[in-house]
C-alpha positions as MATLAB code, in Angstrom:
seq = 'XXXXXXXXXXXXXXXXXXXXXXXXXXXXXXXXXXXXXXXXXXXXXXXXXXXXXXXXXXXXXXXXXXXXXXXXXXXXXXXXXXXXXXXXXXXXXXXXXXXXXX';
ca = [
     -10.145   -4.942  -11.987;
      -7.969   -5.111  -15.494;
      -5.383   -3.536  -13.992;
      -5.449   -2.585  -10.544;
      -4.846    0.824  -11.824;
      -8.398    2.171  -11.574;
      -9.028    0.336   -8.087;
      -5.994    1.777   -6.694;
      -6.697    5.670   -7.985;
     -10.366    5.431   -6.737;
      -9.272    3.898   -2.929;
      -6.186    6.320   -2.551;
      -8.436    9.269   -2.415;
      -9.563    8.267    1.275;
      -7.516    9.307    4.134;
      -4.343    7.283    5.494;
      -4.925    4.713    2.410;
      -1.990    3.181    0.799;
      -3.234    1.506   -2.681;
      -0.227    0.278   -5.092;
      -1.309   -1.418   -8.733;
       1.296   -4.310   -8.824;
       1.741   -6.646  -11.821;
       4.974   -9.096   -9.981;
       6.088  -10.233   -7.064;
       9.334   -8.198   -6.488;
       6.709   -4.925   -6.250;
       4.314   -6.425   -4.108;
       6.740   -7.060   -1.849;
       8.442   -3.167   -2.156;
       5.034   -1.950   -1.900;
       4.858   -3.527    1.590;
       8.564   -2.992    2.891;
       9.087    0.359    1.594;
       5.671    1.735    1.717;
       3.911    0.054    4.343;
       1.357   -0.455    1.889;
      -2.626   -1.874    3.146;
      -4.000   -2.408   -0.240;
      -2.479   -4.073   -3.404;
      -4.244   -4.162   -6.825;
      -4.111   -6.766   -8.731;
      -5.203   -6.778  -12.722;
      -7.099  -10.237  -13.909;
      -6.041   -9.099  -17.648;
      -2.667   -8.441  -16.679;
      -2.003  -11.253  -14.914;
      -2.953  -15.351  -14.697;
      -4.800  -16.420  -11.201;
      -1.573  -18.674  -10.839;
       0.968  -15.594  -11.266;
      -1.700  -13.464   -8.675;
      -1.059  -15.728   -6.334;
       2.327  -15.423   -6.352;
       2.168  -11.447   -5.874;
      -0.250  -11.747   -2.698;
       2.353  -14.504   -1.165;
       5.232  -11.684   -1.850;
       3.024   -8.915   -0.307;
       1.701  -11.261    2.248;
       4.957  -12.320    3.362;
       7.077   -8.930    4.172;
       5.401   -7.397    6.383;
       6.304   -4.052    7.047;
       7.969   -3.240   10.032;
       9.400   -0.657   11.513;
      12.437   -1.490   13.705;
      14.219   -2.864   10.454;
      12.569   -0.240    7.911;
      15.093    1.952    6.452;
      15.257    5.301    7.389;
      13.870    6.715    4.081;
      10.564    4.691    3.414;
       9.731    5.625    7.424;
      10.053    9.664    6.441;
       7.922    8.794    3.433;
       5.341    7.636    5.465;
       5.122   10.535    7.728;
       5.177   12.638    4.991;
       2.140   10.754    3.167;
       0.277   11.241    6.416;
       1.461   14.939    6.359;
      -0.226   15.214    3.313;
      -3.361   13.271    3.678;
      -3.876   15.598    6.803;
      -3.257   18.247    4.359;
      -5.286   17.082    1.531;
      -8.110   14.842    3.201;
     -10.137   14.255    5.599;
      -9.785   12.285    8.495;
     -12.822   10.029    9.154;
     -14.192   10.615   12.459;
     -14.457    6.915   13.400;
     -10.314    6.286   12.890;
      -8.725    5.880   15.866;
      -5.316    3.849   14.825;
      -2.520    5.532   12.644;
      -3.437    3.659    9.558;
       0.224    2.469    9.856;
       2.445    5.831    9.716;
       3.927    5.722   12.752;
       5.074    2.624   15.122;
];
């Protein structure tokens, strides 16, 4: 992707998807901690494959979890799956959380 932008639009319209368009480390690694999120993307015009490498080793490396989590970013996430039970549909063959909950 050039971006990440268009990737991340396109996969965030399926239920209990998390998709974040990062361009640095520092938000790779808030898109995992505070929003749990499965799916970074990453733009090849934005960014060298050295510096892209660095973002998946932040995002890779904090993994979300949610004994430490602060209080906040876990009501976010059980409002995002609020609203993708609102909004979408849940695919029949799901049977996990898609990380919401513990």
């Amino acid at each position: 992707c050039g971006t990440g932008i268009g990737f991340t639009c396109q996969i965030n319209k399926h239920w209990g998807i998390r998709a974040v368009a990062v361009t640095n480390p520092y938000s790779a690694k808030r898109a995992r901690l505070s929003n749990n999120a499965q799916v970074i993307g990453l733009g090849f015009r934005v960014n060298d494959l050295e510096y892209s490498k660095m973002i998946v080793d932040a995002w890779l490396d904090n993994p979300f979890d949610f004994t430490t989590a602060r209080e906040n970013s876990k009501k976010n996430l059980l409002e995002a799956e609020r609203n993708d039970n609102a909004l979408l549909v849940k695919p029949a063959d799901v049977r996990w959380n898609m990380g919401f909950r513990p």
